[in-house]
C-alpha positions as CSV (number, residue, x, y, z in Angstrom):
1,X,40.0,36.4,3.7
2,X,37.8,34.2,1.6
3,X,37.7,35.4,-2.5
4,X,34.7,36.5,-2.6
5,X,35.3,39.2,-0.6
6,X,38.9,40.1,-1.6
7,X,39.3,41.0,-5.6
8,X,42.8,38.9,-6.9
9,X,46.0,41.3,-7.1
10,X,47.0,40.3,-10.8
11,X,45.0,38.5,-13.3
12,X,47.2,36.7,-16.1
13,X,45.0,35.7,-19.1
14,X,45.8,33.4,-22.1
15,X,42.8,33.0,-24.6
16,X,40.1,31.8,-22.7
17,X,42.9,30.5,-19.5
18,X,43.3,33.0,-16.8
19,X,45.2,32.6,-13.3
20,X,44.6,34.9,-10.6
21,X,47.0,35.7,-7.3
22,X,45.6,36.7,-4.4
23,X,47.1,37.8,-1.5
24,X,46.0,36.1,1.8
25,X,46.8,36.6,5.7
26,X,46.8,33.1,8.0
27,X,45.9,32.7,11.5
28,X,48.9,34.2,12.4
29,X,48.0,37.3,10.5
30,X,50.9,36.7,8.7
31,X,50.9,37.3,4.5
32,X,51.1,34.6,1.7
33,X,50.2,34.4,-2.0
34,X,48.0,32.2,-3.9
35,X,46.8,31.7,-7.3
36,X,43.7,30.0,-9.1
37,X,43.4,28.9,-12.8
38,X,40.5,28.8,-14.6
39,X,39.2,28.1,-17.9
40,X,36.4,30.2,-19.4
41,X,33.9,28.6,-22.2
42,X,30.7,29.0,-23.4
43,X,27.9,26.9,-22.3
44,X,25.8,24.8,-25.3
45,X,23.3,27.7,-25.9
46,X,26.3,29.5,-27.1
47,X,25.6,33.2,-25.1
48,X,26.3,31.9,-21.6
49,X,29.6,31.9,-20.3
50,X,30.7,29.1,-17.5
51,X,34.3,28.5,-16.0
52,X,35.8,25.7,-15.2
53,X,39.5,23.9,-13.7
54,X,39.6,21.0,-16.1
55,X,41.9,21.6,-19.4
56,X,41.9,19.7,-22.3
57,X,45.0,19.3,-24.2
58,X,45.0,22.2,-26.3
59,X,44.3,24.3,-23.3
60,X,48.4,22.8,-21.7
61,X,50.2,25.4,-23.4
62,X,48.1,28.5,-22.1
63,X,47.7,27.4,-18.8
64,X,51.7,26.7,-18.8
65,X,52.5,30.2,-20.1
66,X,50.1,31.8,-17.0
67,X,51.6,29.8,-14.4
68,X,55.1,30.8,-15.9
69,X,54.2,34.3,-15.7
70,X,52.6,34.0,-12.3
71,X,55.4,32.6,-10.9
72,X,57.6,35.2,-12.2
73,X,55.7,37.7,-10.9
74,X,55.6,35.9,-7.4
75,X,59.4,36.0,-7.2
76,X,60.3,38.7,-8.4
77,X,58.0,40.9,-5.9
78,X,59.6,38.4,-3.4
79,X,63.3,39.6,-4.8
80,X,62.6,43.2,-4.4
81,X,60.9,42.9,-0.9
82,X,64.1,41.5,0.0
83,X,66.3,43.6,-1.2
């Protein structure tokens, strides 16, 4: 399934650093997650928005705390599918 057809099955959002997981099938049909990160900003006419995957510095700490989360919530669905 290509993402722009399939909406992401949890968005995790930090200020203006969000990561997405989506759930995929491969040629075998069979089921894997993925994630994106992103970084929202606003372009230099300050109204338009525009997104991004580079991160400056200050952005580290967000984008940490996502993928954190996102990996929690990627094993701990795997934990209680296997239980």
């Amino acid at each position: 399934m290509s993402e722009e057809n399939n909406k992401p099955i949890k968005n995790i959002k930090a200020g203006c650093v969000q990561v997405a997981i989506w759930k995929n099938k491969g040629k075998d049909e069979s089921e894997f997650n993925s994630i994106t990160i992103k970084k929202s900003y606003t372009k230099d006419d300050g109204k338009t928005w525009g997104e991004t995957d580079s991160f400056n510095t200050k952005d580290l700490p967000k984008a940490i705390l996502c993928l954190q989360e996102a990996y929690k919530e990627l094993v701990l669905k795997e934990n209680k599918e296997t239980e």
